[in-house]
N, C-alpha and C positions, 0 to 999 in steps of 0.2 A: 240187453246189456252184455258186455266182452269185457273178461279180462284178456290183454294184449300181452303175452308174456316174449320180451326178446331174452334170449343167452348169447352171448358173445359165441362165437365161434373160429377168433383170431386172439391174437395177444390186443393188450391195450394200446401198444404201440402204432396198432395198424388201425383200431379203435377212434383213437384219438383226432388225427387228420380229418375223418367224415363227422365229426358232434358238430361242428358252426350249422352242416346242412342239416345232420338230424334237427337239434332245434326249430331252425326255420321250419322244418317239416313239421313239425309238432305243432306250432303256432297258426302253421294255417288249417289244421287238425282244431283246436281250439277253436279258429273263428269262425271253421264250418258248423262247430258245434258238436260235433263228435266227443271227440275228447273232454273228459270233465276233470283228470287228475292222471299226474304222472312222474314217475320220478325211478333213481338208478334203485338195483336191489344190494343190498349188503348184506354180503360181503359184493361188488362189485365185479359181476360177471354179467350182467344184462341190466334192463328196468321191467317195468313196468307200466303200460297205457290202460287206465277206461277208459271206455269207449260204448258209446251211447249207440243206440239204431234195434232193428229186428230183424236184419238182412246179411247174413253171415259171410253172401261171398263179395258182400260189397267190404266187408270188415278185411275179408283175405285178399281182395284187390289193394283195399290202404294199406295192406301192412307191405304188400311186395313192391312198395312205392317207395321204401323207407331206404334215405340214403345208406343206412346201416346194411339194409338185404342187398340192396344192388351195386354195394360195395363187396360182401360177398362174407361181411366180419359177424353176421348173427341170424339166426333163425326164429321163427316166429311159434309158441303153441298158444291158440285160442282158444279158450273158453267161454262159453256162454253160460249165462245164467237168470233165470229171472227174479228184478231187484222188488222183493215183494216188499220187503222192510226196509226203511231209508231213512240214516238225520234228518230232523224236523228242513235243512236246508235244501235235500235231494229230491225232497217231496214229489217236484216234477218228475222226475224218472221213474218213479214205481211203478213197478207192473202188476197186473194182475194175474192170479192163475188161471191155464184154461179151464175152462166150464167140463 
């Protein structure tokens, strides 16, 4: 599991023009399955992606995919972690620790 952390690295002005693409990019993040939740952070200088998988530089390939990165307005820091404990809803994602 990845938390996906963007921070702006532009004004919101310059922000704003590439969010129609990010969305769409998210959505199709969502219907690969990837994505299980997402949303901006507040106070409003980046958001926020998980992001489901076991293969990190597949995580750092999606994220430099992100009309936000290749617009030039945010950077990405990744976090991984394993979701040993999960809402009775995330159930499918838990992971186990290694042996």
């Amino acid at each position: 599991m990845f938390v996906m952390e963007l921070t702006y690295t532009a004004p919101i002005e310059r922000v704003e023009p590439l969010l129609e693409a990010h969305v769409a990019w998210l959505d199709a993040l969502y219907e690969e399955g990837v994505a299980i939740a997402s949303g901006r952070k507040k106070p409003r200088d980046g958001g926020i992606i998980l992001a489901t998988g076991d293969d990190r530089a597949r995580i750092e390939k999606i994220a430099a995919t992100d009309p936000f990165v290749v617009g030039e307005v945010c950077t990405y820091r990744i976090t991984e972690f394993l979701a040993t404990k999960t809402a009775p809803e995330l159930a499918p994602y838990r992971q186990q620790l290694p042996s």
